[in-house]
Structure formats: C-alpha cells, structure tokens
C-alpha positions in Angstrom: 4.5 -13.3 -28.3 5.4 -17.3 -28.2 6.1 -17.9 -32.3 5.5 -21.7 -31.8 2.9 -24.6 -30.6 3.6 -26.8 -28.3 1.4 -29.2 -29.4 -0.5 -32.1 -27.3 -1.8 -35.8 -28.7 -3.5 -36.7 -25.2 -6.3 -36.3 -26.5 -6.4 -37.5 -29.8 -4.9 -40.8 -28.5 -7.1 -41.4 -26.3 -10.0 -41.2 -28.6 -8.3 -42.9 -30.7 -7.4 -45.7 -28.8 -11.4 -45.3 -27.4 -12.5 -45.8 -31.5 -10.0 -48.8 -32.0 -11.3 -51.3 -28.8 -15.0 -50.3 -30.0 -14.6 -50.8 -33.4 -12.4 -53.8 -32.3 -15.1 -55.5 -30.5 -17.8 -54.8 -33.4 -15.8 -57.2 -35.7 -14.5 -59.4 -33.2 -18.4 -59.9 -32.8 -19.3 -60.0 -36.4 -16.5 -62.7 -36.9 -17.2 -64.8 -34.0 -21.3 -64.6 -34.9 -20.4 -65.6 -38.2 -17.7 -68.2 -37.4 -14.8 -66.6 -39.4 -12.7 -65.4 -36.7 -9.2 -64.3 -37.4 -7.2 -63.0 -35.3 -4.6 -61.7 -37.5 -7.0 -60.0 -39.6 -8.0 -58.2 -36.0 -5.1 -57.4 -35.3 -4.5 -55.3 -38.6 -7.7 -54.1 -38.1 -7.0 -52.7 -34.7 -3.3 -51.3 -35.8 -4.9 -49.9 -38.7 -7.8 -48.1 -37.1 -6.4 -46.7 -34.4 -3.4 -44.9 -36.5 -6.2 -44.0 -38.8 -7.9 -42.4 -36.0 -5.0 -40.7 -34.8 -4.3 -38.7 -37.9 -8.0 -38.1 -38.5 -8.5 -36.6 -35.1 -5.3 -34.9 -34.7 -5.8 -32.8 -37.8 -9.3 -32.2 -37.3 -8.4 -31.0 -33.6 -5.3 -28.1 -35.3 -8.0 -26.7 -37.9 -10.7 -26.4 -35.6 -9.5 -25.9 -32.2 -5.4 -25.5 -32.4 -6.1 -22.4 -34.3 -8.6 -20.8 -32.3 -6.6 -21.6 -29.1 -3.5 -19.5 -31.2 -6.6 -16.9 -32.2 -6.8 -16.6 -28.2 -2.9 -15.9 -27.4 -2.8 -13.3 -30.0 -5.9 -11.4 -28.6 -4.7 -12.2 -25.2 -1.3 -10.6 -26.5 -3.0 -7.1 -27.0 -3.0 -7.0 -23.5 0.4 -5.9 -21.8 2.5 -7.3 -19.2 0.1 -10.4 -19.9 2.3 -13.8 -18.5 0.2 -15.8 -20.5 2.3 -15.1 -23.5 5.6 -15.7 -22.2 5.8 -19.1 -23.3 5.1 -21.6 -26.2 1.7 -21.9 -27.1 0.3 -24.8 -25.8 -2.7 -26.9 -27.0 -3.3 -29.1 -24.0 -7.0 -28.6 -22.7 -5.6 -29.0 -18.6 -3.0 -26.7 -19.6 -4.3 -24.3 -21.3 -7.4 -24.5 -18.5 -4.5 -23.8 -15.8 -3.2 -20.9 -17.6 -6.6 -19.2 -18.6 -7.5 -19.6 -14.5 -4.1 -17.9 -13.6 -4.2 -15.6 -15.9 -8.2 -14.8 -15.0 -6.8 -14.6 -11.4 -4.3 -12.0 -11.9 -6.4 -10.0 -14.2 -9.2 -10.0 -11.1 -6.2 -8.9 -8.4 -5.4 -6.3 -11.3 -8.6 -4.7 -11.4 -9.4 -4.6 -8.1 -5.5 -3.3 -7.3 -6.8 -0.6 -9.7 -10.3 0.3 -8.5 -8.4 0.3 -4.7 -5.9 2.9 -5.8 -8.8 5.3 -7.8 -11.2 5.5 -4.6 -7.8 5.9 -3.2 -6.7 8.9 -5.4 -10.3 10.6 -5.4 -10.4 10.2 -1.5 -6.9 12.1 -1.4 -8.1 14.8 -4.2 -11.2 15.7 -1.6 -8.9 15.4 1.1 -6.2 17.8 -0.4 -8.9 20.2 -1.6 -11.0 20.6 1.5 -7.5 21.3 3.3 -6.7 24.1 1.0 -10.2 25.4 0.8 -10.0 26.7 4.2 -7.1 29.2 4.1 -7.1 29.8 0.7 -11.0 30.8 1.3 -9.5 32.9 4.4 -7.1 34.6 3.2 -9.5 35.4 -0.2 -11.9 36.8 2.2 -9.5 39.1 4.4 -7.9 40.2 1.0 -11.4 41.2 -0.8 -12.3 42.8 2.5 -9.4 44.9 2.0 -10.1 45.8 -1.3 -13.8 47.0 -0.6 -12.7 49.8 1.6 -11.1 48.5 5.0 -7.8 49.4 3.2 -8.5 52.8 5.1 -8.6 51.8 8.4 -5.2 50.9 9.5 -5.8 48.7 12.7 -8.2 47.0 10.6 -5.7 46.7 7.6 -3.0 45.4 9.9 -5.5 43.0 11.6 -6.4 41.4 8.0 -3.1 41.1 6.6 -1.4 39.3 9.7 -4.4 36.6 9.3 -4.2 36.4 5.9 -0.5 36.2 6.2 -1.6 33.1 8.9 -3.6 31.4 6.2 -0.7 31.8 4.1 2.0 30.0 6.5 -0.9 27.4 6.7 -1.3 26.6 2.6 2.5 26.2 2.8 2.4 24.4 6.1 -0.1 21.7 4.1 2.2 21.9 0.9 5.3 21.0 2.4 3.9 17.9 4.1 2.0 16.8 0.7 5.8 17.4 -1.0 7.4 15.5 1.9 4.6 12.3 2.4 5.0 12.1 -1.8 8.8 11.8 -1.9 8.5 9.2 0.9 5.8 7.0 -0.5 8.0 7.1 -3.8 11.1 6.3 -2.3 12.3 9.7 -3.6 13.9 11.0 0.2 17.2 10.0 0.4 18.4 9.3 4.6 21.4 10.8 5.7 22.2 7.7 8.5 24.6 8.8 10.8 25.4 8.3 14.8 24.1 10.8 17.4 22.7 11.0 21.2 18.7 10.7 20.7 18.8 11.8 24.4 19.9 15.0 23.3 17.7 14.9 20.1 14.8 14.8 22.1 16.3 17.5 24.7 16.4 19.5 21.7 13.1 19.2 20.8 11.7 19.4 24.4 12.9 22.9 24.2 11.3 23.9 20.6 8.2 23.0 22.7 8.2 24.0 25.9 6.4 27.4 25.6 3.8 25.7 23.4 3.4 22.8 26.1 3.3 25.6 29.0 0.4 27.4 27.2 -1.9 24.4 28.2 -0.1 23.5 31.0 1.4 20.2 30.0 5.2 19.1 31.2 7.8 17.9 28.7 9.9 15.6 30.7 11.6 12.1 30.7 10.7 8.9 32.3 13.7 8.8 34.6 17.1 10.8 34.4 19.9 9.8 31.5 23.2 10.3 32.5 25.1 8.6 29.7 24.4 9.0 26.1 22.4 6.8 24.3 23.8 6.4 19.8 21.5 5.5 17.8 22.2 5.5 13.9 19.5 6.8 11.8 18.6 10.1 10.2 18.7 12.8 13.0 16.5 15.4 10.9 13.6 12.9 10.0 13.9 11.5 13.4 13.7 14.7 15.1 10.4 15.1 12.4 9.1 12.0 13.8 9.6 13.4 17.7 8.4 16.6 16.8 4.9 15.8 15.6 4.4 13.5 18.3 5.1 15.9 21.2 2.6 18.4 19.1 0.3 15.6 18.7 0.4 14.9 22.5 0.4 18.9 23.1 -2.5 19.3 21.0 -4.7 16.6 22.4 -3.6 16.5 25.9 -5.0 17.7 28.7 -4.3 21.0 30.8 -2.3 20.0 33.5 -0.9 16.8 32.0 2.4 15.3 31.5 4.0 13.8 28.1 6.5 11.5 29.3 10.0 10.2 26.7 11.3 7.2 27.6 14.1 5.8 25.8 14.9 1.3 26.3 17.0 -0.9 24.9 14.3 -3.3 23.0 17.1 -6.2 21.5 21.0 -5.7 21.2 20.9 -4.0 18.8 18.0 -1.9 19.0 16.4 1.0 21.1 12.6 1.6 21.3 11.7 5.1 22.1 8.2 5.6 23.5 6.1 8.9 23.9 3.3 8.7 26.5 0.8 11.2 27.6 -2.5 11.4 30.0 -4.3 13.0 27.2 -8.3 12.0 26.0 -6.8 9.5 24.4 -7.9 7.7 20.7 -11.3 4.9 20.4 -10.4 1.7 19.3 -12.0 1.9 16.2 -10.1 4.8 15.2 -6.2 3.1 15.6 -6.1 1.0 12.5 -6.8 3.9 10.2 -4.7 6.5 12.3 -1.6 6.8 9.9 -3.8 7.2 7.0 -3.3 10.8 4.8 -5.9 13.2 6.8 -7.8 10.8 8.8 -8.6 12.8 12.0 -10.7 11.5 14.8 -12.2 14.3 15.2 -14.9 14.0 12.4 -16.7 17.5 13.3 -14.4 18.9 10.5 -12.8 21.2 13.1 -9.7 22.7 12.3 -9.2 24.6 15.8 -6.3 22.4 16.5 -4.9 23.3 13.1 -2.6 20.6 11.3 -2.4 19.3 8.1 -3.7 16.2 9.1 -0.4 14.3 7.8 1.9 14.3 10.8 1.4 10.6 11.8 1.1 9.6 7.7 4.4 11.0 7.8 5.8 9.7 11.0 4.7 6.1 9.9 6.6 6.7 6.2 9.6 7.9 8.0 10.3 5.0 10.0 9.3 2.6 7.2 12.1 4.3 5.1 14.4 3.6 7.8 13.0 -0.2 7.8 12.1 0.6 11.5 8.1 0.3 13.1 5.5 2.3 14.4 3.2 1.5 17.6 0.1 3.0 19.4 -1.4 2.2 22.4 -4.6 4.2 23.4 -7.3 4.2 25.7 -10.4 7.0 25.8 -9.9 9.3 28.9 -6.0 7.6 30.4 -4.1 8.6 27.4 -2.2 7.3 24.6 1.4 6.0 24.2 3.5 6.1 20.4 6.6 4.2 20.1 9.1 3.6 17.1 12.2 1.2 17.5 15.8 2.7 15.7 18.9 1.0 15.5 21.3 1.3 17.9 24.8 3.2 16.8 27.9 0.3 15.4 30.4 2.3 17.0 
C-alpha cells in the first residue's frame, strides 16, 4: 500500500484563479461606477483573493475529498494483486478517473477470465465422469453378476471376468491420458529432445498398427519411397504419441478399403512438416475449431463403439505446443481428412 499523497492544485487553482477575475471585475465595476478607481488597490485585491482562494479551497478539497479518495486506496487495498496500489496516492480527478477505468477494466477481464475457467472446470468434471461411468458401471455390473450366482458357471465366469478385466484396461486407458494432458497443460512433462530418423519412427509405428489397420481393411503406407534418412530433433516418445493416435484416429474413422497415407516435406530450412492423410468420412466444418478440445467427439450420439478416451487429439495438440511446434487439419465430409504438425529438423 502507497504510504504517501501525491497531491494535485489543478484544481484549486483554477477555481481560484476563476474567483479572483470575478471578484476582480465586481470591484473594478463598483470603483469605476463610483468614480474611485485604483488600480493599485485592484491589484492587491486580486493578489490577495486569489491566494485566499487557494488556501481556502485547497484545504477544503484534503478534508472532504483527499481523504475519501485515500478511504478508496485502502478499501481498494483489500483486494490482492490490485495495480492500483502500487503507487503514490494521487488526488488528481483525470488521474485518479484513469486509474479507477484501468483498474475497472482489469477487474471485468478478471471475472470473466474466472467465470471462463469454472464453466470450463464443470464441463471437464461431466466430461471426466461420464467417461468413467461407463466402465466403471461395466465392470460393476459383470462383478455383481458374478456374485449373484454365475460364479458357478465357469464359461460364464471366464466370459465376465475377461470384460470386466476390458473395462478395467479402459478406466486406466482414460486415467493415463487425464495424468498425461494435466502434466502438459501445466508445463509439468519434461522433453527429452534428441536426433533420430522420423522415417523410421513412423515405420515403427506402421507396424504397431498394421493388424489393427488390416481388420478394416485400410493400408498403412507412405506417400512415395524414402531412401535416405530424414533427422529431426524433438522428443521421439511424445512424437511417436502424436503419430500413434493419428493413425488410430485415421483407423478408426476411415473407411474399409481405404488408405492412410505419411508423407514427410521439408516445410523451411530448417523445418519438416509431417502430414497424415486418409480417404475416411472425414470431419464438418463446424466441428474443426473445437476438435482439440478435452472430449469433444463429433460423434454426438454418445457412442463409445469406437472406444477412446476422447483426449488423443487434446493431447496431440499439447505435445506439439510443448515442443513450440503446430498443429493442422484439413477435412472435408465424405473425401477425408488430412493432420499435419511441423518439427525441427536435426543441427547435426
């Protein structure tokens, strides 16, 4: 809190000086009606009033305004992290006027910051609870089944354990992308940056895939044939997190039949741009600028046939923001859609 004024006499002058060429006039009138005009005398007269006036007003102005402005910086003080505070008090009406209006300002962006981020946190607590209900309601179901009395029946017990063990792998599934997406948006992952082929990273993951991609039909394969290496110099576990839930993305959604095609370009000099492309249904316009969001899914029927967390993309897009690189969609219904992130190219 400021401990002293800084006082102002605009105003007090001014009305001063507005008191002294009134009053000023008033005798010069007198005098001149009554023929005993001396300008001496008007002169004190002037000098006199208006210091008069200036002392008059300027004390009146600190007991009854000076000190409730002051009254005002030390209730505005109760308020934390207040800027309005940080300085010397001042007593200047455009001044003070400014600093209210500022201060008002922030206070507005404040609360509204605020009110953003709580229909923020309550949207996320439905989100996060009607993604556990599921399993969790699953696997409550398969295990009170169970314990009524299909216990007995071994096929049946079997049967009911290995989907309640499914329901299990999905509740960890969904809490190991909530622990991953939280460290990220709170600058809590560390990168490990080092140089490696992201032609063979995404060989790699091609063959993690390939029997999933071969269930529907769909070809893994590259946009032309790379003979040489290509460095790049970023963190190859995220990165090969990022590849991996857009080929299951593009698996998922694509059709039977299809293709999801990985090119790799160079973009600048020192950058690469790595694109994933598929024939799938593809993604409405109105759905791309929300697409990264924590568990927005097109699909509003509240299906879960396709299983997911509903967090790959969420965490794609915090990946590549922690490695100050971008994210890009292109999508039209029925052709396809196309993902693309840039990474640096390796120094060496």
């Amino acid at each position: 809190m400021a401990t002293h004024l800084k006082k102002s006499y605009r105003f007090a002058l001014r009305s001063a000086f507005f008191i002294t060429v009134f009053s000023s006039l008033v005798l010069f009138g007198l005098l001149w009606f009554f023929e005993t005009l001396n300008l001496i005398l008007l002169g004190v007269f002037a000098v006199t009033t208006f210091v008069s006036s200036l002392i008059v007003l300027q004390m009146r102005i600190e007991k009854f305004i000076y000190r409730r402005i002051k009254k005002i910086y030390d209730d505005v003080a109760l308020l934390e992290s207040t800027s309005l505070t940080s300085g010397p008090i001042t007593t200047d009406m455009k001044t003070l006027t400014a600093e209210i209006e500022k201060f008002a300002k922030d206070k507005r962006i404040e609360i509204d910051t605020l009110k953003i981020r709580e229909a923020y946190r309550k949207d996320f607590l439905g989100n996060v609870s009607h993604e556990l209900k599921t399993p969790l309601f699953t696997v409550q179901g398969y295990i009170l089944t169970l314990l009524d009395g299909a216990m007995e029946d071994k096929n049946i017990r079997k049967k009911y354990l290995q989907r309640a063990s499914k329901g299990v792998e999905r509740l960890i599934y969904i809490v190991k992308d909530l622990d991953m997406i939280t460290k990220l948006e709170v600058g809590d992952l560390n990168l490990e940056r080092l140089d490696f082929d992201i032609i063979e990273l995404i060989e790699n993951v091609f063959d993690l895939f390939e029997m999933k991609a071969a269930k529907k039909k769909i070809v893994l394969t590259f946009d032309m044939e790379y003979k040489d290496p290509i460095m790049v110099y970023a963190d190859r576990d995220k990165i090969q997190q990022v590849l991996t839930n857009l080929l299951v993305n593009s698996i998922k959604y694509g059709q039977e039949n299809g293709t999801t095609e990985v090119s790799v370009e160079n973009l600048i000099k020192n950058k690469v741009i790595v694109r994933v492309t598929d024939n799938g249904e593809g993604i409405a316009a109105n759905h791309i600028p929300r697409l990264f969001e924590r568990f927005y899914r097109v699909d509003k029927s509240g299906s879960r046939a396709e299983g997911g967390s509903g967090l790959g993309l969420s965490i794609v897009k915090h990946i590549m923001e922690a490695h100050g690189e971008k994210i890009y969609v292109e999508s039209a219904e029925g052709v396809g859609s196309e993902f693309s992130f840039t990474l640096e190219r390796s120094h060496s």
